[in-house]
Every structure is written in C-alpha cells, then in structure tokens.
N, C-alpha and C positions, 0 to 999 in steps of 0.2 A: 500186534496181531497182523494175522492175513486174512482179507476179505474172501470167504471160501462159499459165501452164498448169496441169493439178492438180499436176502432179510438181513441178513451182516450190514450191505452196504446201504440198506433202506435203514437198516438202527443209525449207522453214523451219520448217515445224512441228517436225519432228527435232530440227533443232539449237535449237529455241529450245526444247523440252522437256528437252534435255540442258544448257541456260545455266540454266533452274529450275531443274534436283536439283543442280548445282553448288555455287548459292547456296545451296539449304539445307543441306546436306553443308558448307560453310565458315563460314554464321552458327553453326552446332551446335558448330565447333569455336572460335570465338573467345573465348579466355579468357586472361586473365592468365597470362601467362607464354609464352605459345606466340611465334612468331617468325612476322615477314610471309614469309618465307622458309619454313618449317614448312606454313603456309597456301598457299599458292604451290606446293608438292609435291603438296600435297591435291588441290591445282584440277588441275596435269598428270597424275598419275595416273589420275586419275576421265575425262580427256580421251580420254586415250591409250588407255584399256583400252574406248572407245568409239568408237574411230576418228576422232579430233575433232582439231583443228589449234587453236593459238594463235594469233587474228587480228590481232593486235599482234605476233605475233614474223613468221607470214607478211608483213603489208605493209612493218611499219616497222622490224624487226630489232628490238624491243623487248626489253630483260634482264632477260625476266622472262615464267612462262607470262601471269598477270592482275596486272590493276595492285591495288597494295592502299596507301592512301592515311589517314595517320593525324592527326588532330584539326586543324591549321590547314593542313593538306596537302591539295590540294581536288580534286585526280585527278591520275594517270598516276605515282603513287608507286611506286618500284622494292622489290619484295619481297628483302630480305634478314636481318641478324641481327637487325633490333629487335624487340625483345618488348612484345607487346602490354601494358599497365599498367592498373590501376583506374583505370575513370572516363576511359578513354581514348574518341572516336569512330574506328572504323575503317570506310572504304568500301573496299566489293569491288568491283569493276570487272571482269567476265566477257567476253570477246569469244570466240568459237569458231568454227570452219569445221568442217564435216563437207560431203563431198560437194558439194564447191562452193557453198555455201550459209552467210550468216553470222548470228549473234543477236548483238543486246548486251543486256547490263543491267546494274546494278550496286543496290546495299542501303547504306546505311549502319544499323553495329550500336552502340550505345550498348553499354560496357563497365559490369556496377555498379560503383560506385556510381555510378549518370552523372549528370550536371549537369542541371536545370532546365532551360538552355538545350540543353544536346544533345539532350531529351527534346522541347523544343520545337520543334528542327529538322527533328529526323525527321519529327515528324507534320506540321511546316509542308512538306516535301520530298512526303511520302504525298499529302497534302490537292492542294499545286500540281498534282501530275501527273492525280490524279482530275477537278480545274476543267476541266486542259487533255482529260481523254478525254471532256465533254464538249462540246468545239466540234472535235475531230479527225473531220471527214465529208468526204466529196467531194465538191470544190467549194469548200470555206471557205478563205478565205483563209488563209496559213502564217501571216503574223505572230497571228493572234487566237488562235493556241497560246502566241505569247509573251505576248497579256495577259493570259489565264488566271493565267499561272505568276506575272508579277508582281502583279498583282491580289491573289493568295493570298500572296505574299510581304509584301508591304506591309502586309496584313490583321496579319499577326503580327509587325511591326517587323523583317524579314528583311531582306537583301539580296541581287538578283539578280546573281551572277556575269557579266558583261557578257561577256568576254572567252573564254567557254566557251560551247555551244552543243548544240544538239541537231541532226542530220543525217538524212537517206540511208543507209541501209544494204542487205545482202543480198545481195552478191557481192564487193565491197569492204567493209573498216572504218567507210569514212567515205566516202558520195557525196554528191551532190546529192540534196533542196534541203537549204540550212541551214536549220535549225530554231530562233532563239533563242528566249529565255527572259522578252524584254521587247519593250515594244512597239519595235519597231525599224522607225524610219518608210523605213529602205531594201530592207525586205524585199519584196519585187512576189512573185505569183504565188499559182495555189490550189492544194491537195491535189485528189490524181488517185485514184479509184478504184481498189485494186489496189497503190499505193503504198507503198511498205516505207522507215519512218522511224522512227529511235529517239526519245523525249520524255523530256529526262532534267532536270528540274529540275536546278541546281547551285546553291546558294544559300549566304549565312554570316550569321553573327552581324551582323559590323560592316561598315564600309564599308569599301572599299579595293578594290585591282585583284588580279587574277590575274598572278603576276611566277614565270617559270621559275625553279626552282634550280639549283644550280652544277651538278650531276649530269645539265643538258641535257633531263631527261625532266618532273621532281615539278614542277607549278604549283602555288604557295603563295602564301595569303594574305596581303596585303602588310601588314599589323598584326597578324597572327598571330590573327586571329580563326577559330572554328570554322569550319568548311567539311561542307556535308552535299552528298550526291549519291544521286538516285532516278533510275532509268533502266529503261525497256523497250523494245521491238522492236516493231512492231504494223505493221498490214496495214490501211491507211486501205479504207473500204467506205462506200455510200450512209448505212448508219446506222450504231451502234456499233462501234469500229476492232475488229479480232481480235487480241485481245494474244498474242503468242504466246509471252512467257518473263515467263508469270503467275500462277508460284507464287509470286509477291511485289506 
C-alpha cells in the first residue's frame, strides 16, 4: 500500500509498535527447553489482549499465530512440540493486523552456546538490512535493495536465499512490489514516496535452494545449512525510510 493519509500512517504506526514489543516479549523468552508451540501462545496472547489479528492465519489459514523457524529451517516454520536446544538458531517471524492495517518483521535469536557461524549470520542479516536502508528513498530503483543485501552477503561468504524475497505490505501480507534480496536483473521499477515494503534479508551458510517440506508450509535449506532471517516494515520517504517495527 501507499500511505495516502495521517490515519493510514498513525494505523501502521500501531501495529508496527505492537510487532516490536512482540518480538521483544518472545527473544526474552527463547531458551532451551521451551517449545515453538509455547512461543506461539506468547505471540497470541500478547496479540489478542491488544486487539491484533494473525496476518498469516487472516490471509493464508496459516497453523499457527507466527512462524517460528529453527536452524536450517529458513521461514514459514509451523510452531508446535519442538523444544528449542543449545546452540539452536530460531527465527521469529511476526505478522499482525490490527485495525486493518499490517507489520512484519522477524529477528533471528542465537541460542547459547551458538556457533561462530550463527553469530556471524546474524550480524551478516543486521549489517544487509542497514546497507539496504541506505539506498531505500524515493525514486531508487527496487533492485539496488537487492544489491545492497548481496553485496553485504558476499562481503561475509553468505548466501542469498534466491527463492524468498522481500515485498509490499500494509493491508495485505504480501503485495506488490517484490523486493528481492540480489541483483535481479528482472526487477523494473522505482520506490514511491509513501510506500509501505518489508526488507527482510533471508540468507544461509552454504549454498543451495529453498525446497518446501512435507508439512506444505516450512521452506528448508536444501543441505541443511543454517538459515538467518532480519525483516522490517518501513515507509519509503524522500530521505531516510520510517522504520516502523524498530525495536530491532
């Protein structure tokens, strides 16, 4: 969508301030032994007691309030008995609606004792998304967000998730434009003033594709390599975009 009034940009401010205390309320609880299922209660509670909808059970019938996605699991992982483990990576994946209006974001949380390489993903995931909020302005062209992300990918021996992408959001989950993550020479067209698109680096260890699991929903990495995911909601502008779910 496009922010075409205050009330537009006062709705998303709402709900992207309620996708922040989400994710911090769910990194505070990730610890060994707890269940993505456990976390998953946490998230609808805290929704529900706020008058917020699940933007994956609203569009897609999703089973589950947020996706929670664990070490070569690279998003849309269904919350139930597993229990989080030392040294595990979990990503949160946050979607909400309140008032017609949608955020996303998502964190990925290194478990201790976490790997070298998880520690490096994360900040390689942190670092991509910051490259990319500087060329997010009005006017620039969408793909120069995807070379941001691989630029910094590259920089640190990562790989970009080809097969995942970043979007449109703000009344829907997922609109137009697509947003990937590398230069993607069939990407046409430029960010619009006012614009409301999530920037969610998705990156891994090694190489490989993004391949669905039997379960229909979990996209896993096809060598079982780690999988990180950094995501925010923001409001493209002349100059610096407005991040609006950034407490992270």
């Amino acid at each position: 969508m496009t922010v075409q009034t205050r009330a537009d940009l006062e709705g998303l401010q709402h709900v992207g301030r309620l996708v922040a205390e989400s994710l911090r309320l769910l990194e505070a609880a990730v610890r060994p032994g707890i269940t993505t299922g456990e976390l998953d209660a946490i998230a609808a509670a805290f929704f529900t007691g706020h008058g917020a909808r699940s933007g994956p059970q609203r569009d897609y019938s999703f089973p589950g309030f947020i996706c929670i996605s664990v070490n070569d699991e690279i998003v849309h992982g269904i919350p139930g008995p597993r229990a989080v483990r030392p040294g595990d990576l979990v990503k949160l994946d946050v979607t909400a609606e309140c008032d017609g209006y949608i955020a996303d974001a998502a964190i990925s949380v290194p478990v201790p004792p976490a790997s070298d390489t998880a520690l490096r993903l994360v900040a390689c995931a942190r670092e991509a998304f910051e490259a990319a909020m500087q060329v997010v302005r009005a006017g620039a062209p969408i793909v120069a967000v995807g070379r941001a992300v691989e630029a910094t990918a590259d920089r640190f021996g990562f790989q970009v998730v080809r097969e995942l992408s970043g979007h449109g959001v703000g009344r829907r989950v997922h609109e137009p434009p697509e947003v990937p993550n590398w230069d993607d020479p069939s990407i046409r067209g430029s960010l619009r003033d006012g614009q409301v698109i999530a920037v969610e680096p998705i990156l891994s260890a090694g190489p490989g594709r993004a391949l669905e699991a039997a379960d229909g929903w979990t996209m896993m990495q096809e060598h079982a390599f780690l999988a990180v995911h950094h995501e925010h909601t923001l409001v493209v502008r002349d100059g610096p975009p407005l991040i609006l779910t950034a407490a992270h």
